[in-house]
PDB file of N, CA, C and O in Angstrom, chain B, residues numbered from 101:
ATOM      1  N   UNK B 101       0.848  -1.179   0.000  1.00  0.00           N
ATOM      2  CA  UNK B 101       0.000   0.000   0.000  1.00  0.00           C
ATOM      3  C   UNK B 101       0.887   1.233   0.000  1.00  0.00           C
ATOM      4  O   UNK B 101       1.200   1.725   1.084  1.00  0.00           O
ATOM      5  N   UNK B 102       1.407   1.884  -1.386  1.00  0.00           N
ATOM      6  CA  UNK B 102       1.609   3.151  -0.775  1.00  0.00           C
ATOM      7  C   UNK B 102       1.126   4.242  -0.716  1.00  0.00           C
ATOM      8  O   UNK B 102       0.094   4.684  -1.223  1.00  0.00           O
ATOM      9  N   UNK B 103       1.967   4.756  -0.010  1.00  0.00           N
ATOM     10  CA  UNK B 103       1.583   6.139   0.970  1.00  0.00           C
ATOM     11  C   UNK B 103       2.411   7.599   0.436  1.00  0.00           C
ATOM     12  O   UNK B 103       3.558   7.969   0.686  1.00  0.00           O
ATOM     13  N   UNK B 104       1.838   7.942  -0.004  1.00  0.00           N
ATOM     14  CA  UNK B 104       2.513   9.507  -1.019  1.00  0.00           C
ATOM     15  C   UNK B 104       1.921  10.665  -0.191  1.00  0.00           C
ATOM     16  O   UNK B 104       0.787  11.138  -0.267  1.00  0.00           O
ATOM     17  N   UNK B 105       3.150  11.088   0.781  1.00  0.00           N
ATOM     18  CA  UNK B 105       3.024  12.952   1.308  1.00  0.00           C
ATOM     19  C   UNK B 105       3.511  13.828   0.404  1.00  0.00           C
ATOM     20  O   UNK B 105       4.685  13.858   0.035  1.00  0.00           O
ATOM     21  N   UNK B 106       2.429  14.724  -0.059  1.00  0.00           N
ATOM     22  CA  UNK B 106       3.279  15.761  -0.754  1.00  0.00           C
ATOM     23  C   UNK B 106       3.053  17.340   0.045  1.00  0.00           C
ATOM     24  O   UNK B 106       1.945  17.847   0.224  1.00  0.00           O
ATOM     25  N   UNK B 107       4.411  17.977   0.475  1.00  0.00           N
ATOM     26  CA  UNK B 107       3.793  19.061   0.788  1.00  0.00           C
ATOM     27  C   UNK B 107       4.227  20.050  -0.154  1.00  0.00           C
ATOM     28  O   UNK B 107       5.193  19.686  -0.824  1.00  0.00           O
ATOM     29  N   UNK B 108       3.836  21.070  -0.369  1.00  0.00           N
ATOM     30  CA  UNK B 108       3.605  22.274  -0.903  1.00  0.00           C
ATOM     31  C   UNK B 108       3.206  23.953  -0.289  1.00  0.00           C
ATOM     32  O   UNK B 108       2.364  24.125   0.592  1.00  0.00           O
ATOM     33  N   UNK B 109       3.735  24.728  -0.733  1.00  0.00           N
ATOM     34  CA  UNK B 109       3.249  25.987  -0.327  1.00  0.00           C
ATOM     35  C   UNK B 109       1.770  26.520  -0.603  1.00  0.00           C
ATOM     36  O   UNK B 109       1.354  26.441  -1.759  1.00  0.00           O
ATOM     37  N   UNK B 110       1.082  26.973   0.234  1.00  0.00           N
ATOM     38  CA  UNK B 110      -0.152  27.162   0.051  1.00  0.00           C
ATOM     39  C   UNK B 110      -0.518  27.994  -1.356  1.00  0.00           C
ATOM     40  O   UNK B 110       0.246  28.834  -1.832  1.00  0.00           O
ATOM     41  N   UNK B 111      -1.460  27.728  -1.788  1.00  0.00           N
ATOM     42  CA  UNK B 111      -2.019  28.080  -3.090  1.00  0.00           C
ATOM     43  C   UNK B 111      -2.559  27.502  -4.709  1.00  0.00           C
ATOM     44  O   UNK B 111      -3.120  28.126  -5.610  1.00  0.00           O
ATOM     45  N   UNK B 112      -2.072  25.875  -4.618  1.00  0.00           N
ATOM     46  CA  UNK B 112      -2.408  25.108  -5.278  1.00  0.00           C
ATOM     47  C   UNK B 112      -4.356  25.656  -5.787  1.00  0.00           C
ATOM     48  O   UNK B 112      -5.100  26.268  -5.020  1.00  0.00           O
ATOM     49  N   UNK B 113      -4.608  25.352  -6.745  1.00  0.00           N
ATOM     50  CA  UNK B 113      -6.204  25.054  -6.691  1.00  0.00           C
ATOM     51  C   UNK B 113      -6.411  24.278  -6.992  1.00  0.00           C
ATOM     52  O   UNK B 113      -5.504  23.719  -7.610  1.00  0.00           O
ATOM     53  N   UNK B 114      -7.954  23.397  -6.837  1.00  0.00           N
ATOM     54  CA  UNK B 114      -7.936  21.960  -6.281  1.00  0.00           C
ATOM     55  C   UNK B 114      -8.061  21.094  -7.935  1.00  0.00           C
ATOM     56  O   UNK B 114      -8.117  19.865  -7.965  1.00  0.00           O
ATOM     57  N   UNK B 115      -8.088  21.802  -9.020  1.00  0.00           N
ATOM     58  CA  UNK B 115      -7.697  21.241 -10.255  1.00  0.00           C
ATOM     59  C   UNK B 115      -5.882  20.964 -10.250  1.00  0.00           C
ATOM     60  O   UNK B 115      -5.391  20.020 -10.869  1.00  0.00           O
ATOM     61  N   UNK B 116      -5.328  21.623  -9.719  1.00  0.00           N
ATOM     62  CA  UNK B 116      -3.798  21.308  -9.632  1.00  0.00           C
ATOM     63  C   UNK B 116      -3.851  20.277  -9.204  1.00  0.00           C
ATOM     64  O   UNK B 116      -3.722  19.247  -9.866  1.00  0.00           O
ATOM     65  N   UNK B 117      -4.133  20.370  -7.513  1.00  0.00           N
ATOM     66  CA  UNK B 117      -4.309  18.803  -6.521  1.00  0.00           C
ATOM     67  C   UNK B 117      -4.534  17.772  -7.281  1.00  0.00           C
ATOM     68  O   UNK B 117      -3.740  16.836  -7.377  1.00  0.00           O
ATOM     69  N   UNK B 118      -5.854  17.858  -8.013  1.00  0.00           N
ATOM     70  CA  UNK B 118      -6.638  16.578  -8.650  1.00  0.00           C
ATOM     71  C   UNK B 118      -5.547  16.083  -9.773  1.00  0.00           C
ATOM     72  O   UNK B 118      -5.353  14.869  -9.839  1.00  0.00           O
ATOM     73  N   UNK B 119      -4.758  17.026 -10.739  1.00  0.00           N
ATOM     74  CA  UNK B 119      -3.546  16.659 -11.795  1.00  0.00           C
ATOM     75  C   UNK B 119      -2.278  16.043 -10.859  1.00  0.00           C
ATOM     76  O   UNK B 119      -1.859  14.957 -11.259  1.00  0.00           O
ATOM     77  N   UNK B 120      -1.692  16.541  -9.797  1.00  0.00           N
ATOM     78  CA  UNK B 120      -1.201  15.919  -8.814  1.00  0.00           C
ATOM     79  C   UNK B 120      -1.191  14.495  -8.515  1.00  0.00           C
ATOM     80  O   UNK B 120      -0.284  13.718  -8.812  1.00  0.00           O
ATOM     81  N   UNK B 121      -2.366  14.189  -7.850  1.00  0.00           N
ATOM     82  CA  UNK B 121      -2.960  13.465  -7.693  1.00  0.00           C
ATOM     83  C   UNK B 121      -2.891  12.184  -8.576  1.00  0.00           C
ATOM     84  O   UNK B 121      -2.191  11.226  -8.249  1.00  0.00           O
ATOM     85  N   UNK B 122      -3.769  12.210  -9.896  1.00  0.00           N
ATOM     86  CA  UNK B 122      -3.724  11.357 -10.962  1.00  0.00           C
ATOM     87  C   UNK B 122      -2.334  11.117 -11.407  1.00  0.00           C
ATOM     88  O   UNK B 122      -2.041   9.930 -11.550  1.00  0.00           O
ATOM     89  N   UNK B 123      -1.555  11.859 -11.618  1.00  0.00           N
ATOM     90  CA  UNK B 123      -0.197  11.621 -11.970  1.00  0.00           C
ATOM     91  C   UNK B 123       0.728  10.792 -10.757  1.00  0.00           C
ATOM     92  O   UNK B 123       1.074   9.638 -11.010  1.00  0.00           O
ATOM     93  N   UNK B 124       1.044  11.303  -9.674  1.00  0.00           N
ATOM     94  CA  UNK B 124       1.701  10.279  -9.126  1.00  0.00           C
ATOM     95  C   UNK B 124       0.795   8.667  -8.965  1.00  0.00           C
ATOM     96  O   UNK B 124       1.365   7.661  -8.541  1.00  0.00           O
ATOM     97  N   UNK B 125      -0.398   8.680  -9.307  1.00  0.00           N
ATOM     98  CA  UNK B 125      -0.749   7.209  -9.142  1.00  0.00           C
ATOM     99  C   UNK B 125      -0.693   6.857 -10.345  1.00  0.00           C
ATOM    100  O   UNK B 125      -0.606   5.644 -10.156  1.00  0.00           O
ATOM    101  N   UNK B 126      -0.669   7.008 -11.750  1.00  0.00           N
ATOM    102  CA  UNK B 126       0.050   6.806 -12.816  1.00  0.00           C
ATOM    103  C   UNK B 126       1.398   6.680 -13.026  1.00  0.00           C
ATOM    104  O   UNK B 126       1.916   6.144 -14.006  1.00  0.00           O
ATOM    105  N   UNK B 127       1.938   7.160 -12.131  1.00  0.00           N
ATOM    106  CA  UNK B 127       3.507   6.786 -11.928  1.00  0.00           C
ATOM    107  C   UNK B 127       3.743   5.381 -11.117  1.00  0.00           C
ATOM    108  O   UNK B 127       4.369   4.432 -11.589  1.00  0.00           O
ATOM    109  N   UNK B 128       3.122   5.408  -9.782  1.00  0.00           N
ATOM    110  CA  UNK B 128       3.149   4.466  -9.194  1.00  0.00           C
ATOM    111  C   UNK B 128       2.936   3.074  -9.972  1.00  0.00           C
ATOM    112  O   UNK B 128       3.651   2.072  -9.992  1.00  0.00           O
ATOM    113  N   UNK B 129       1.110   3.482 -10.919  1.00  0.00           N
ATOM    114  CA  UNK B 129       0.736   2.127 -11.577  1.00  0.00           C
ATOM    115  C   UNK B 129       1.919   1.939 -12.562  1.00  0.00           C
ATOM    116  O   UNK B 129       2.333   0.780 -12.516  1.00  0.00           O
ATOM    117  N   UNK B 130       2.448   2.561 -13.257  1.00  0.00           N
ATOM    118  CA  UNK B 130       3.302   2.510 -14.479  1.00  0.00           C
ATOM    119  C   UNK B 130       4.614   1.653 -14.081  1.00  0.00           C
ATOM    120  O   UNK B 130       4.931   0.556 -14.540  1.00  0.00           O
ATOM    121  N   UNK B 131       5.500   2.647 -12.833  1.00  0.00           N
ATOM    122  CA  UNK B 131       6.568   1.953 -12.775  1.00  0.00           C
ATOM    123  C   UNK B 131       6.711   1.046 -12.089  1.00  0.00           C
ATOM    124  O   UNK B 131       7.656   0.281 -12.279  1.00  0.00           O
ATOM    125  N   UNK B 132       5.881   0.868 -11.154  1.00  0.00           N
ATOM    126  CA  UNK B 132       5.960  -0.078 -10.009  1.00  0.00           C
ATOM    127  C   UNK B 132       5.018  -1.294  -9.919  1.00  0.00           C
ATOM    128  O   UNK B 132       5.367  -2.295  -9.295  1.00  0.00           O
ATOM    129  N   UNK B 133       3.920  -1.218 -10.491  1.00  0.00           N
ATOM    130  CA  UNK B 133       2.846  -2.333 -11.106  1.00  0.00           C
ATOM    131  C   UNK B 133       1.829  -1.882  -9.945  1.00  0.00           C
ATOM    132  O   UNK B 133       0.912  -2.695  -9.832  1.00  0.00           O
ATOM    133  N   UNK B 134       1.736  -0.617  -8.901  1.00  0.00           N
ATOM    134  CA  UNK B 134       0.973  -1.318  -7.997  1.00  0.00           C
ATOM    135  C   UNK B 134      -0.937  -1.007  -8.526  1.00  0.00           C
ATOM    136  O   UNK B 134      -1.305  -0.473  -9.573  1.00  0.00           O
ATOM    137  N   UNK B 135      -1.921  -1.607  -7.282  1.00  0.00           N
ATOM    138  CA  UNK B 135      -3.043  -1.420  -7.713  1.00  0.00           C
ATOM    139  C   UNK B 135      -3.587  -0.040  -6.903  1.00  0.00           C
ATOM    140  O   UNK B 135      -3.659   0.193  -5.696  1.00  0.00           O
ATOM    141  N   UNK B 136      -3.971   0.845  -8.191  1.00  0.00           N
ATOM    142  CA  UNK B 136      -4.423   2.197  -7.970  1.00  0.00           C
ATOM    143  C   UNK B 136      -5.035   2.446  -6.523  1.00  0.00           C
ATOM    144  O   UNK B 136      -4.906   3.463  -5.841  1.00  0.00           O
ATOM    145  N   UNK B 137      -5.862   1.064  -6.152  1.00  0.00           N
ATOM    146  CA  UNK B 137      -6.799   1.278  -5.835  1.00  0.00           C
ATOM    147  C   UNK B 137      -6.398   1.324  -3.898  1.00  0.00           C
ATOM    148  O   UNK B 137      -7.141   1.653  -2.974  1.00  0.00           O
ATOM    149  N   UNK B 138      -5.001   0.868  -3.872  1.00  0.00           N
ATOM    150  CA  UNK B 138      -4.286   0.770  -3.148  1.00  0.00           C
ATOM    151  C   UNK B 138      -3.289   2.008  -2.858  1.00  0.00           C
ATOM    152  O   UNK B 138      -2.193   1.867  -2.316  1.00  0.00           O
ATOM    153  N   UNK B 139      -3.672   2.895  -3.171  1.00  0.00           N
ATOM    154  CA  UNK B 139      -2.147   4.472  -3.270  1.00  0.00           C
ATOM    155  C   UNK B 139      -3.173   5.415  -2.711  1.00  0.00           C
ATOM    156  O   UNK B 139      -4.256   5.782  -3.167  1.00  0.00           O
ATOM    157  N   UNK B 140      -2.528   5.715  -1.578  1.00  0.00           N
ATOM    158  CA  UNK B 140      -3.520   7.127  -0.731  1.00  0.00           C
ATOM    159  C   UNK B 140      -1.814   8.232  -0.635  1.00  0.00           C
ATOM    160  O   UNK B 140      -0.679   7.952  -0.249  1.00  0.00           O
ATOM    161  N   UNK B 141      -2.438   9.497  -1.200  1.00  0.00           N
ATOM    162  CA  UNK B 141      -1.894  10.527  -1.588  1.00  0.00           C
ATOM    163  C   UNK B 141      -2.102  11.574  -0.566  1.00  0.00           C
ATOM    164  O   UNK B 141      -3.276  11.557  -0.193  1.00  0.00           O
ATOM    165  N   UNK B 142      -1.441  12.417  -0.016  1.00  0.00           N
ATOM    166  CA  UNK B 142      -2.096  13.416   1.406  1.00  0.00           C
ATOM    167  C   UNK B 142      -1.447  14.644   0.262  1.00  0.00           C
ATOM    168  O   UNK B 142      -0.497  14.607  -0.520  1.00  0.00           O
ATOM    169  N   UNK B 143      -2.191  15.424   0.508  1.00  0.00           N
ATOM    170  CA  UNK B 143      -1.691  17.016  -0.361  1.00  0.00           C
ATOM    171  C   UNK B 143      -1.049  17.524   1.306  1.00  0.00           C
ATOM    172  O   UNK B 143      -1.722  17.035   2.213  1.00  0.00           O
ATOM    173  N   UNK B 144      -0.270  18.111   1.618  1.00  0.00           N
ATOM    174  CA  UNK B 144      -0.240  19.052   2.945  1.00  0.00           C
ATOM    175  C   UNK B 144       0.084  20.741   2.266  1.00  0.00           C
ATOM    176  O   UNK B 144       1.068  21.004   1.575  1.00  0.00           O
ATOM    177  N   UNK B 145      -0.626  21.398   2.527  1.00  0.00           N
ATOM    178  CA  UNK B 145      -0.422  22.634   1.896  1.00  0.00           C
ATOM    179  C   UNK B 145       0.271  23.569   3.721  1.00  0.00           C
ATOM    180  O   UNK B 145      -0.078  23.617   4.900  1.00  0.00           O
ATOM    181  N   UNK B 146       1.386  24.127   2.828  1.00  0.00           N
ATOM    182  CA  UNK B 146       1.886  25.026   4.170  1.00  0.00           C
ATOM    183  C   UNK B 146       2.264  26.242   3.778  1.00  0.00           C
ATOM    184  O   UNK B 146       2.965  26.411   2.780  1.00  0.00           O
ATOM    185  N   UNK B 147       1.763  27.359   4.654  1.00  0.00           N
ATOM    186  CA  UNK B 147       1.722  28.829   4.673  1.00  0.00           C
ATOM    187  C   UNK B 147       3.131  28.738   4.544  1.00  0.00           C
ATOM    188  O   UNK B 147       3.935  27.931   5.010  1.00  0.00           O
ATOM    189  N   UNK B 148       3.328  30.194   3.477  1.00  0.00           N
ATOM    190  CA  UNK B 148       4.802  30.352   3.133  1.00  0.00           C
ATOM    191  C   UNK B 148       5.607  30.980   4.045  1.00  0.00           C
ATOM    192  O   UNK B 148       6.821  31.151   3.933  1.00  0.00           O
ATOM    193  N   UNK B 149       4.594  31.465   5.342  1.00  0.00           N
ATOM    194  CA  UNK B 149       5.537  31.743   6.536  1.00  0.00           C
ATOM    195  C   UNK B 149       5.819  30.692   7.119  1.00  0.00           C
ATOM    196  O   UNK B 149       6.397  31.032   8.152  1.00  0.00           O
ATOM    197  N   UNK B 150       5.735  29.309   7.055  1.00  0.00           N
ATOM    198  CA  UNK B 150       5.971  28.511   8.002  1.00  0.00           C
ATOM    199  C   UNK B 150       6.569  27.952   7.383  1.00  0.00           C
ATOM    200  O   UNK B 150       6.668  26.827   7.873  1.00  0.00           O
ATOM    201  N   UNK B 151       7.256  28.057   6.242  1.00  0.00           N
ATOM    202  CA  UNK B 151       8.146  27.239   5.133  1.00  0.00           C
ATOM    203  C   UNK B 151       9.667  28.160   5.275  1.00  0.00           C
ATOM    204  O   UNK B 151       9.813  29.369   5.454  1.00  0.00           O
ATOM    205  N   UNK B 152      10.576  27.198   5.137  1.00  0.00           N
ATOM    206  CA  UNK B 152      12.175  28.185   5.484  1.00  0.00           C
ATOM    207  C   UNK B 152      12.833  27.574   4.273  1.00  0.00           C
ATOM    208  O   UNK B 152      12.594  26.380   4.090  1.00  0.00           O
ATOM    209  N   UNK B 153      13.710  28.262   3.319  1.00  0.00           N
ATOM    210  CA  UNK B 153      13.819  28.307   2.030  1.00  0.00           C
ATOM    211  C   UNK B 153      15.426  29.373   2.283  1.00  0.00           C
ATOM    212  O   UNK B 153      15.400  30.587   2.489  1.00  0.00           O
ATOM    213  N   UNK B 154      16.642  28.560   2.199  1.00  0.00           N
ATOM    214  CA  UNK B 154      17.925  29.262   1.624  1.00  0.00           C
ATOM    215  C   UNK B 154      18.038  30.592   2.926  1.00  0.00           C
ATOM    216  O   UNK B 154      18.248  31.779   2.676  1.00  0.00           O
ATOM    217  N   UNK B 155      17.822  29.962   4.388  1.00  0.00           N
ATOM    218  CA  UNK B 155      18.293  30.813   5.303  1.00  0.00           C
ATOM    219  C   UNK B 155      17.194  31.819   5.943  1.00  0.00           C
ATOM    220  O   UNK B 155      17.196  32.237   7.101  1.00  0.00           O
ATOM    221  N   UNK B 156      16.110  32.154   4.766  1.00  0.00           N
ATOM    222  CA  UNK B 156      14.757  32.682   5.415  1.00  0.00           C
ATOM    223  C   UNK B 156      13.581  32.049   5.163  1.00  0.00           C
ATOM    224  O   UNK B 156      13.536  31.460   4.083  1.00  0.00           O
ATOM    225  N   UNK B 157      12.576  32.001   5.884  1.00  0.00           N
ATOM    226  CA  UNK B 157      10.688  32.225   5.531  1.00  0.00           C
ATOM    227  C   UNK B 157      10.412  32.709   4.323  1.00  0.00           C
ATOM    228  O   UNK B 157      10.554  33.902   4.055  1.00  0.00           O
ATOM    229  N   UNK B 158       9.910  31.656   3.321  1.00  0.00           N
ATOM    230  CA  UNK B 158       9.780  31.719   1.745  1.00  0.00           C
ATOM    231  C   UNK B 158       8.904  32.789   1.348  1.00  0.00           C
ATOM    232  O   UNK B 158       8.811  33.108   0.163  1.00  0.00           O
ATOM    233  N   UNK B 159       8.100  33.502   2.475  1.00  0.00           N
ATOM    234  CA  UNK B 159       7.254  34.587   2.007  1.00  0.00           C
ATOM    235  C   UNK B 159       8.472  35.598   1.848  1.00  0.00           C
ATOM    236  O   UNK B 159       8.696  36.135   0.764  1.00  0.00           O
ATOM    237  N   UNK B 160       9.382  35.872   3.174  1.00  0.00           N
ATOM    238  CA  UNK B 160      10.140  36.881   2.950  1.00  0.00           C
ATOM    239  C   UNK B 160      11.627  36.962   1.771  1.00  0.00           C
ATOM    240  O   UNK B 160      12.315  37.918   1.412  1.00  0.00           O
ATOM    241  N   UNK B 161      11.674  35.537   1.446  1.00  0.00           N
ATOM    242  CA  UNK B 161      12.611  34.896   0.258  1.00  0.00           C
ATOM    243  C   UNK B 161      12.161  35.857  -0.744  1.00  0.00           C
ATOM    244  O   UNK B 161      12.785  36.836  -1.152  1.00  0.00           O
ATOM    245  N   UNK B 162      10.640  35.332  -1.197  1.00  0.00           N
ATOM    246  CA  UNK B 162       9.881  36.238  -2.683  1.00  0.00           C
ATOM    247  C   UNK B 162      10.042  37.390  -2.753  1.00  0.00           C
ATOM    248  O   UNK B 162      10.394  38.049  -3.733  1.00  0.00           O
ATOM    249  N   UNK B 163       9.734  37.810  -1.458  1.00  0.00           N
ATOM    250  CA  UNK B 163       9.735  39.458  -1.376  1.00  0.00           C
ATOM    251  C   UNK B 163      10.747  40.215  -1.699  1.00  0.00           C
ATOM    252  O   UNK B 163      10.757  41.390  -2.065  1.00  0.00           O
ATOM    253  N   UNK B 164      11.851  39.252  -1.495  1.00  0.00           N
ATOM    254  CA  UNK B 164      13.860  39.905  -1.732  1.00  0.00           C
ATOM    255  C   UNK B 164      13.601  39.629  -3.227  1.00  0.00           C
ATOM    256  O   UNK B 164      14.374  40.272  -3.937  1.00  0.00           O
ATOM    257  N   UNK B 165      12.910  39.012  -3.767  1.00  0.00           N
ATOM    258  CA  UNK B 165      13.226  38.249  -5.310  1.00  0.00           C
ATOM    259  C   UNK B 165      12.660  39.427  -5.579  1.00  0.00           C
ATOM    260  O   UNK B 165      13.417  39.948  -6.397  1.00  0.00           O
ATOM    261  N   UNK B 166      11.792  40.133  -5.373  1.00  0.00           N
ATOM    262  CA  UNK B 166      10.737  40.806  -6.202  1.00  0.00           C
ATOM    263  C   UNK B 166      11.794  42.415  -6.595  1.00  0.00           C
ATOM    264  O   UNK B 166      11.928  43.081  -7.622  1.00  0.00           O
ATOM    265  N   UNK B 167      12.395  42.532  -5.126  1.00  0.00           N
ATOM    266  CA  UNK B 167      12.968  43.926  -5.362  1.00  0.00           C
ATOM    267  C   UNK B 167      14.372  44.167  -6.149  1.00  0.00           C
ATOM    268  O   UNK B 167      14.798  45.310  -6.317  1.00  0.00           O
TER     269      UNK B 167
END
């Protein structure tokens, strides 16, 4: 049975998730033979303040990118 965590920074919309989704269990069925019906996928979406990215908080990362 596997078990696929994906986390991500908040903002996905739930047509992303759902392409997400279908694709790693198409990967799974493809390379690995397993049965679809058997692959539970967790989305974890995390605020970009609570994400740390190259020494800072990925909100305040973007913000240096921007200027």
């Amino acid at each position: 049975m596997p078990y696929v965590n994906i986390q991500i920074t908040a903002g996905a919309t739930r047509a992303q998730k759902a392409a997400l989704v279908k694709d790693v269990t198409d990967s799974l069925v493809r390379v690995l033979g397993k049965n679809p019906e058997h692959i539970h996928i967790v989305i974890q979406e995390i605020k970009e303040e609570d994400w740390g990215y190259s020494g800072l908080l990925t909100d305040t990362w973007k913000q240096q990118q921007q200027q």
